[in-house]
N, C-alpha and C positions, 0 to 999 in steps of 0.2 A: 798560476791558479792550480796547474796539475803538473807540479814541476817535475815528479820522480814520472809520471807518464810521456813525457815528452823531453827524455835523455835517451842521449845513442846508449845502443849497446850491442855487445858483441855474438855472434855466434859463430864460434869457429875464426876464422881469417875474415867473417863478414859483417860489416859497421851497419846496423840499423838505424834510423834517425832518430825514431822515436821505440817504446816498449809496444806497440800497439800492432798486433798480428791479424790481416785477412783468414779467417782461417778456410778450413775446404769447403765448401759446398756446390753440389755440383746441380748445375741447371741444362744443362743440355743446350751449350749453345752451339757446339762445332759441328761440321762438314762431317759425314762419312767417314772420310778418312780419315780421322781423327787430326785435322790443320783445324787452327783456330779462324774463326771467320770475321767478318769485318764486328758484327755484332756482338761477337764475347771480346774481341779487341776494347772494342769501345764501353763493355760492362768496366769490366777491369779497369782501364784508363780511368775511368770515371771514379773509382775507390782508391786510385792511386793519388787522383787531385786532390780527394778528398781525404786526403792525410794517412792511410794506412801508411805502416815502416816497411812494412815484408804483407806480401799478397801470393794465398798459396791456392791454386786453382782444385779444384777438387777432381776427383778419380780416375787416373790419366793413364792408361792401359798399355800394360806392357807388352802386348801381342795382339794379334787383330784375330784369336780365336779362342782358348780358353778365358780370355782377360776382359771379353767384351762384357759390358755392363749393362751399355745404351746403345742404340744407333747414332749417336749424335755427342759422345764425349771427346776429352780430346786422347791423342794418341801419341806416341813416341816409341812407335815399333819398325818404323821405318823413316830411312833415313830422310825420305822426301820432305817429312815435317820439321828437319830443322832448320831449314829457314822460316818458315810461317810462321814457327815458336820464336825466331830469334828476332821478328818484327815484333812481336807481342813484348817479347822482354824488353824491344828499344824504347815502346810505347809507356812501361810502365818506369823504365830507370828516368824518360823525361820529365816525369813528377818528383825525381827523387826518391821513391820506394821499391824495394826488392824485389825478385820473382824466385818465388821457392814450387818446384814440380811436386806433386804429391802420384809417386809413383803405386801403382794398384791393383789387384787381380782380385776379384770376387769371390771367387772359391765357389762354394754350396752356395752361396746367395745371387748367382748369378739369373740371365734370363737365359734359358736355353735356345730360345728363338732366335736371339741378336750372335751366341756364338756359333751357330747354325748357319746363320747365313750372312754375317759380314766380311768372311773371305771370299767369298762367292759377289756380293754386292760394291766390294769400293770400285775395283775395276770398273765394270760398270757406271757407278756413280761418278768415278774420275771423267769418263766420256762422255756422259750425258746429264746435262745442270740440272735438270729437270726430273732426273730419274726420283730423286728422295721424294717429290710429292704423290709420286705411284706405291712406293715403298714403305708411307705413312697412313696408305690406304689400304693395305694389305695389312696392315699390324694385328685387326683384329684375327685373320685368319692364322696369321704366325701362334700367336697366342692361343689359341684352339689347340693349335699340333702339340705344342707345346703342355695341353692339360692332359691331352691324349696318349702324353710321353712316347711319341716318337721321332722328338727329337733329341738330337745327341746328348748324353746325361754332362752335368755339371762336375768339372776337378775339385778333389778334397781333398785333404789329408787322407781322410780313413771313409769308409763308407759309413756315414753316419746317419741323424735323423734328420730331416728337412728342417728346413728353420723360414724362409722368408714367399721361397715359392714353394707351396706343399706339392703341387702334384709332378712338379721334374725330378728327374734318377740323379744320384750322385753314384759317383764310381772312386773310388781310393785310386790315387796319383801311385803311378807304376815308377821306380827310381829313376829312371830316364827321364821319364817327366819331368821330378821333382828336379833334377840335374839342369834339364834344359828347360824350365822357368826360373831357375836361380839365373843362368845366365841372359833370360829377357830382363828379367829386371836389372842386369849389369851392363847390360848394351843399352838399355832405357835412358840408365843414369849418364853414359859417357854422351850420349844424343842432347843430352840437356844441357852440358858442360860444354860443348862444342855448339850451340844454339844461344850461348851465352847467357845461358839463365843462372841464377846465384846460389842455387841449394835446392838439393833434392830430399823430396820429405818420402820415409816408406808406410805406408798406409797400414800400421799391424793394429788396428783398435775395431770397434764395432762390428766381430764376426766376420772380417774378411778372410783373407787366404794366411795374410802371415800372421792374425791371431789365432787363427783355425791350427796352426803348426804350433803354437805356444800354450793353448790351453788343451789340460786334458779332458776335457768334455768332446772336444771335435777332435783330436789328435788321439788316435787308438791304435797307431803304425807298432808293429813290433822289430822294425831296423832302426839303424843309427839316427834316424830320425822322427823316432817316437819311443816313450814310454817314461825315461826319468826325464829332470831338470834339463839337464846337458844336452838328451835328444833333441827335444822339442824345442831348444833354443841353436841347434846345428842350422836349420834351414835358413832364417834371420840372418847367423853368423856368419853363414856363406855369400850372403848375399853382401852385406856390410861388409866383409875383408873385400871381396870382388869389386863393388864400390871404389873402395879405399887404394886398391893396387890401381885403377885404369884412372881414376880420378884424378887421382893425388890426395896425401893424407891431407892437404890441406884446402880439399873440396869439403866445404861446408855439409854436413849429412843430420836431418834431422830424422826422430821415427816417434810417430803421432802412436799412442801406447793405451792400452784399456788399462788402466792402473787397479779395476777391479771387474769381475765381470756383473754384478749387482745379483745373483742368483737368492742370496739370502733375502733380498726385497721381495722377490714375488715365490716365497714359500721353501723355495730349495735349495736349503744350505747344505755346504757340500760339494756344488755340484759347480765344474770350471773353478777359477781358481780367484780367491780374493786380496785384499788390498796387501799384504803382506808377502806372497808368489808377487805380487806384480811392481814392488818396492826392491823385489831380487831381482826380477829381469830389467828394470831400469838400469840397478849398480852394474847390470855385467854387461848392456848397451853401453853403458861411459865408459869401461874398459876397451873396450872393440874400436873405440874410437868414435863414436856418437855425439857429434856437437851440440846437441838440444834435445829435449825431451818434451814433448808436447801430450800434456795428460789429458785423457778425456776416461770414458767410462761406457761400462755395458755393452751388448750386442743387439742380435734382435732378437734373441729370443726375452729379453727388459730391455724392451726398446725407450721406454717410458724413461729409463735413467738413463739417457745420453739426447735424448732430442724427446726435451723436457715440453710438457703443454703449459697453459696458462698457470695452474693451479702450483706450480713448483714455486718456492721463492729464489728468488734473485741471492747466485753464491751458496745455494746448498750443499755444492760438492765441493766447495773449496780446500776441503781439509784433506782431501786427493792429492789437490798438488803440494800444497805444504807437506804431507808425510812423501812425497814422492822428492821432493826439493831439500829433506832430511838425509836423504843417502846420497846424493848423488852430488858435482860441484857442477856440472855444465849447466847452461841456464833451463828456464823450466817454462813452457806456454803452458797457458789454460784456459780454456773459455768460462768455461764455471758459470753459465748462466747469466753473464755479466749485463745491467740492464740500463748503466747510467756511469758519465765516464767518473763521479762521487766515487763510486761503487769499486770503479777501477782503479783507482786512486789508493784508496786505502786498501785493498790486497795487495796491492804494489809494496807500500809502505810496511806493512802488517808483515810481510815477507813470506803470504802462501806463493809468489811466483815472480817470476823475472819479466814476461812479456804476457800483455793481455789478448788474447784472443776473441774470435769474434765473428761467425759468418751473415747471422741473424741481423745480429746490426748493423754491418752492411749495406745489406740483402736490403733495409727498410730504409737507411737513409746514408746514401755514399757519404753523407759530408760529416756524418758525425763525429768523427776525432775531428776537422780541421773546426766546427764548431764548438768543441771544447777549449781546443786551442784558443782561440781567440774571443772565450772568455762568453759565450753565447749558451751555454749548456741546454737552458729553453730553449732552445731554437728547434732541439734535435727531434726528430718523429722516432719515437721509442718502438723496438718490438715489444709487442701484446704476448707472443707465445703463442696464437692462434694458431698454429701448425700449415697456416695455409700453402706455405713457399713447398711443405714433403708432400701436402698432396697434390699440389698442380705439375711439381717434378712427378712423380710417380705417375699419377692418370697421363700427365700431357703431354712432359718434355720428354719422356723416357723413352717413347715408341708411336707419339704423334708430329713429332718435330714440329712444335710448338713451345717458348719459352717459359720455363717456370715463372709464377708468380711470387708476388708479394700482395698480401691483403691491403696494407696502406701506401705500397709504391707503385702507383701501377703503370710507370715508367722501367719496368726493367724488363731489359733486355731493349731495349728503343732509349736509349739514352741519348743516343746525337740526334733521333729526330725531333725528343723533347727540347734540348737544348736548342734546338733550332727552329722550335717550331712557330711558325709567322704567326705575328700579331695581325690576324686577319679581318678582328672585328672589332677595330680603333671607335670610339664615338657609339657603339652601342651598346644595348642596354639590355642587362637578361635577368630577369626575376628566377629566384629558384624557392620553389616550396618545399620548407621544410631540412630542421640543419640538422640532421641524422647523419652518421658517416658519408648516405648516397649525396644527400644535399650538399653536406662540405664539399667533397670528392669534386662534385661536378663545380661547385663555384669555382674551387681554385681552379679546375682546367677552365673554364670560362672566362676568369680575368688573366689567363694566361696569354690568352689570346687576343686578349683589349679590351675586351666588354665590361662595363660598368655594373657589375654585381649586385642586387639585396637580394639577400634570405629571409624569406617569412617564414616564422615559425608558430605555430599553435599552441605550444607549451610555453611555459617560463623558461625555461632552460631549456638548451640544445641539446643532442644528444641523440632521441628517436629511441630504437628499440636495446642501443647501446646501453640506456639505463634500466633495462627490464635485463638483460643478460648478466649484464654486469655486478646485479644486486644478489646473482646467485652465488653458491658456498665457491670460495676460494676464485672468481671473478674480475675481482676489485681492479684487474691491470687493464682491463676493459675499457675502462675511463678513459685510458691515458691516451686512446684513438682518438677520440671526442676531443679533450685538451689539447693535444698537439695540432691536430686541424684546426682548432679554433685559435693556436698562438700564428698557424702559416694565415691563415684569413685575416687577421687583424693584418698582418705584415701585408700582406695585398691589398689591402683599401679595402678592402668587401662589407658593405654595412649587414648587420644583421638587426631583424627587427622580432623580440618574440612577444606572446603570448597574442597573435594576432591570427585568427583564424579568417584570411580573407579569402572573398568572393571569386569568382569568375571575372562577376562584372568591378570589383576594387580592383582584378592585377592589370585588367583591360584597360581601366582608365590610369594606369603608370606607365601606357602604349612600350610594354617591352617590343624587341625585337624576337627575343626566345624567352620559352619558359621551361623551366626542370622542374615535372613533378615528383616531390621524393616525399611522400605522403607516408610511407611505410604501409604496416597492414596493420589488419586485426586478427583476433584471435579467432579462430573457427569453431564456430556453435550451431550444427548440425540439427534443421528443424522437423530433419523428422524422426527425433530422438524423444519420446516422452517424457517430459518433466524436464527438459533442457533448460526451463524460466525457474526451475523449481528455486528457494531462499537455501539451499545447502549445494548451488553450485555456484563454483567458482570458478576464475580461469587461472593459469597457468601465472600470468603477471601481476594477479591480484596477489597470488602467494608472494612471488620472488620481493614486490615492491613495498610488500608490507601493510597492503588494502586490505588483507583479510590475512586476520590473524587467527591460526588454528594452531592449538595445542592439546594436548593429551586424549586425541580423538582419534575415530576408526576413519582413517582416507584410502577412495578408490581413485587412484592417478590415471586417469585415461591418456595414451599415449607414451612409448618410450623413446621416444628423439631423445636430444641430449637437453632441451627443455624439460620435456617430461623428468629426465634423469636431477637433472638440477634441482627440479623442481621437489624430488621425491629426496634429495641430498636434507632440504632444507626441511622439508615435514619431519625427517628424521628424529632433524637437533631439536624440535621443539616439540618432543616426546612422541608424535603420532603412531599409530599402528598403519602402516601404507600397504596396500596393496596395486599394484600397477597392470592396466590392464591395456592388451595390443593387438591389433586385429593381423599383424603379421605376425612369422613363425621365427624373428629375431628380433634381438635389441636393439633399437637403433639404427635400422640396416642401412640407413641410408648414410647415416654419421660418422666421421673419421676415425677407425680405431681407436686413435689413441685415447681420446678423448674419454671414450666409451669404455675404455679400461679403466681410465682415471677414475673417473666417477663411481663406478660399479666397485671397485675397491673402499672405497668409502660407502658404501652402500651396505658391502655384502653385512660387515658387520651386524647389523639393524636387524636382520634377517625378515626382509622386505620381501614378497612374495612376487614370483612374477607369471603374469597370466599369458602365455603369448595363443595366437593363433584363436585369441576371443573378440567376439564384437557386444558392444555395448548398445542392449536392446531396448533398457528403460532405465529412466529414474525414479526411484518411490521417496516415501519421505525419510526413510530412514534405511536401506539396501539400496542398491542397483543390480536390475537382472542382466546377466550375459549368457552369452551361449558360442560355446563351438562346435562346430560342426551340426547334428543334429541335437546334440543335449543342450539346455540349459539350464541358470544355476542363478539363486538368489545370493547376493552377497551383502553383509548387514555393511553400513558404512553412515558414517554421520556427516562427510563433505565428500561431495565429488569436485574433483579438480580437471579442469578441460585443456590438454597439454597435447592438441589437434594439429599445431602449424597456426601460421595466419591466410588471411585470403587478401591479397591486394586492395587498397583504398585508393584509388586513378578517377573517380568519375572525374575530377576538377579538369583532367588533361583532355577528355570527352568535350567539357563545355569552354576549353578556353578552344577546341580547335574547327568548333562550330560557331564562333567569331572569329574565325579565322586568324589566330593568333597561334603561331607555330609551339608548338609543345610537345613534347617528349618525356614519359613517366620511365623512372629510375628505380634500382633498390629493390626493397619490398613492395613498391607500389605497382612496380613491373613483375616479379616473382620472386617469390617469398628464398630467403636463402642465410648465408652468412655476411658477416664483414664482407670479406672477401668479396662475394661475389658478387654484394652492393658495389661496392670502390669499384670494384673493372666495369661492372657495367654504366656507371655512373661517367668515370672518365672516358668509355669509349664514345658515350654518346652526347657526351659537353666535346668532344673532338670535332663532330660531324653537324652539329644542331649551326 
């Protein structure tokens, strides 16, 4: 079915089974010390069953001080961890697939807090099990020091401009430095080789340390290793000959590559170097002796082009790897946003690349190469793009020793306790209201465990606020949460009943054992706002779903969440004049970056007005008055649209638990939020109910 996807192939002296690459993402599973722990064992194991060829673990620190990233990544700076890595590699060659290190140093992007104090803390942590939960409780105060800059500044190339943590110092790498982290990362590489791991990948993509030495934007050194071509490619070079002598020429070496830094995207052409510079440092990597090339793109300063959100399409970048797989003969990864193994298949064939990458897909559904494999391709739970997995690594696993998420897996990092988890409630029966992501989420963990499933639902269609979200601009892959949970439901027996809006007393008399309230919410319409009943307001979902159609009119968007934002994407296209109004002093504040750039990019154009730090005092029939601070101000507008949040809808789980029928509200029926935060909360408490 996907025959050019599932042929060995070569890198270097090393036989892949199939084209199909793990690629890096890094979750924060390991110890202190950077050993891998039973739990990233078992992440990994669990995408090696599930058909990955080569599995390449992400940001694995070549020193326990300027290198460190997280408290909690893995490490290969000392010798102690290569046994732990060489249990991990025995784990993943038992499936038949590879183990490639992706060796790493942050550079300017680092936390100054974790290189501050993890040569001071493994010791410690080596002595006492117990110590990282004291250690994850202190985080926030590290963090403080750390805005405070008093602690130790972050390694660069050159002293540059901040990019990822604004308020820590960078300091330009004094030669000795840069001498004796070329040689961390050559002692790294022989660690891994003697751990018997398969290939060492070097992390120079995404504004880390060895892209930060190859582009002239962060590389402003005026010795042998800054200023032309040649400089800026010494420190790599050294790194890769060093490799190559202690190794052996015939240790497999890949180097994950920014093929372009994306600057011309977000306005600043010019500035670091693009696809053309980065098409010449691939050909003179193949010279040096570089077994593969793995393309990816941008840094963080366009972070948006390399850990892409919903609104990108599937393969945008692919002409990266094809102009990158133009110069060069050794084979070529990509991940390219790949979203379906269709998709994969024909880049293969098409000839942008040789092996397909992949960490997102993963991340959402370990099985999905072996599910193409044999022929099942619906089966697969697709990522959506949601960005959830960068922000729970960021907020959670980075500095709370807590495992990154997946919005629709919420099995990861607990992968053997899922696999194992006891069918504890054989013979009973559990109603769940309502098939929103929270409602799916929870049936499937409910009939995991035995329990005999139906989903009531209110609508005709399942879905929930899935199809209010989804309806907005560039959206559409929104859906494919809702579909794929409803292809694993069907696969578990779970009857689902919709457009049944039932009682307390109808779930009562089906004598569940449990109930799952996943009700979702409503829109918030504040009554003590004048004229909030008025015939020229709307809400937020009325626009997105197509209930109220406004065009070529004056709109005031109350609200700028990323609803709000959506919602003001689509007033846009259908000619409005929008004005957006916010009782806080930001956009969005609460909403994920990226997200918030997305959108606002498409927005800016429209030249949309935005009111921040105003509150909305009345509605008239044709203005709305606001005011900040002490002023305020009449504003003419012909629809006001109400883009508040929702308020949870739970009474039902009130009256089912005053007939004492066990019930537990999920989702937005519990607090208002994303994907995301419905699914975990939804599975944790189908876990426990």
């Amino acid at each position: 079915m996907y025959d050019m996807m599932f042929t060995p192939m070569n890198i270097g002296t090393m036989t892949v089974k199939n084209r199909i690459v793990m690629t890096a993402a890094e979750f924060s599973l390991g110890q202190i010390n950077g050993q891998p722990t039973e739990k990233m064992m078992n992440y990994f194991e669990e995408r090696a069953k599930g058909g990955a060829g080569l599995i390449i673990p992400g940001i694995t620190r070549v020193n326990d001080m300027g290198a460190a990233s997280t408290f909690t990544q893995l490490s290969m700076a000392r010798d102690e961890n290569i046994e732990p890595m060489r249990e991990m590699a025995r784990r993943i060659h038992k499936h038949g697939a590879k183990l490639c290190i992706q060796l790493h140093h942050p550079g300017r992007q680092g936390y100054a807090s974790s290189i501050n104090t993890l040569p001071m803390i493994i010791p410690i942590a080596d002595k006492f099990p117990k110590f990282p939960n004291a250690l994850f409780k202190m985080t926030p105060v590290l963090l403080g020091l750390e805005q405070k800059k008093v602690c130790m500044s972050l390694q660069a190339p050159s002293k540059c401009e901040l990019s990822a943590h604004g308020a820590t110092r960078i300091h330009a790498m004094s030669k000795r430095e840069v001498k004796k982290l070329i040689n961390d990362f050559i002692e790294a590489a022989v660690r891994c080789k003697k751990a018997d791991v398969d290939a060492v990948e070097l992390h120079s993509t995404h504004g880390y340390i060895l892209h930060q030495f190859l582009s002239p934007n962060t590389n402003r050194r005026t010795d042998e290793y800054g200023g032309s071509f040649e400089n800026r490619m010494r420190f790599i070079t050294e790194i890769i000959t060093g490799i190559k002598e202690r190794c052996g020429r015939d240790y497999p070496l890949i180097v994950r590559l920014t093929a372009d830094e994306m600057y011309d995207r977000i306005g600043q052409p010019g500035k670091g170097y693009g696809l053309e510079e980065g098409k010449r440092i691939a050909a003179e990597l193949e010279k040096l002796g570089v077994d593969a090339i793995n393309v990816s793109s941008a840094c963080y300063d366009t972070y948006n082009y390399w850990l892409e959100p919903t609104s990108f399409e599937p393969g945008w970048r692919a002409y990266l790897a094809k102009e990158i797989k133009s110069v060069v003969n050794v084979p070529v990864i990509a991940a390219n946003f790949i979203r379906s193994p269709e998709q994969a298949e024909r880049q293969l064939e098409e000839g942008y690349q040789d092996f397909v990458g992949s960490a997102r897909n993963f991340i959402c559904d370990p099985y999905w190469a072996k599910k193409a494999e044999e022929g099942h391709p619906e089966k697969i739970r697709r990522c959506i793009g949601c960005l959830h997995c960068i922000k729970s690594f960021i907020f959670n696993a980075s500095f709370f020793g807590t495992p990154g998420e997946c919005a629709l897996n919420p099995t990861v990092g607990m992968e053997k306790e899922w696999n194992e988890l006891p069918r504890d409630a054989e013979g009973k029966k559990a109603v769940v209201v309502g098939a929103g992501p929270a409602g799916l989420a929870s049936a499937l963990t409910l009939a995991k465990r035995g329990y005999k499933v139906t989903i009531l639902e209110k609508e005709k269609e399942a879905g929930g606020q899935v199809n209010i979200a989804a309806s907005g601009p560039h959206k559409d892959k929104l859906h494919w949460a809702v579909e794929d949970m409803l292809t694993a439901a069907s696969d578990a027996g779970i009857e689902i009943k919709t457009g049944i809006d039932a009682s307390a007393e109808e779930i009562a008399a089906m004598k569940p054992d449990a109930v799952i309230v996943a009700t979702g919410g409503t829109p918030i319409k504040p009554r003590s706002i004048k004229g909030i009943d008025s015939d020229n307001v709307v809400t937020a979902p009325d626009v997105l779903l197509g209930k109220a159609e406004i065009k070529n009119k004056k709109v005031a968007v109350i609200g700028s969440g990323l609803t709000g934002l959506e919602t003001t994407e689509k007033l846009n296209e259908l000619g409005n004049t929008v004005t957006v109004i916010e009782m806080a002093d930001k956009v969005a504040g609460n909403a994920w970056f990226q997200f918030v750039d997305d959108s606002l990019s498409r927005i800016k154009p429209y030249g949309t007005e935005f009111m921040l730090g105003t509150k909305l005092e009345e509605i008239n029939g044709d203005s709305v008055t606001v005011s900040s601070g002490t002023k305020t101000k009449i504003l003419p507008c012909d629809y006001v649209v109400l883009a508040m949040g929702v308020r949870p809808v739970n009474a039902l789980k009130d009256e089912l638990c005053s007939k004492g029928i066990k019930a537990e509200a999920v989702g937005d029926a519990a607090k208002g939020g994303t994907i995301g935060n419905a699914v975990q909360s939804a599975f944790r408490t189908a876990l426990k109910i």
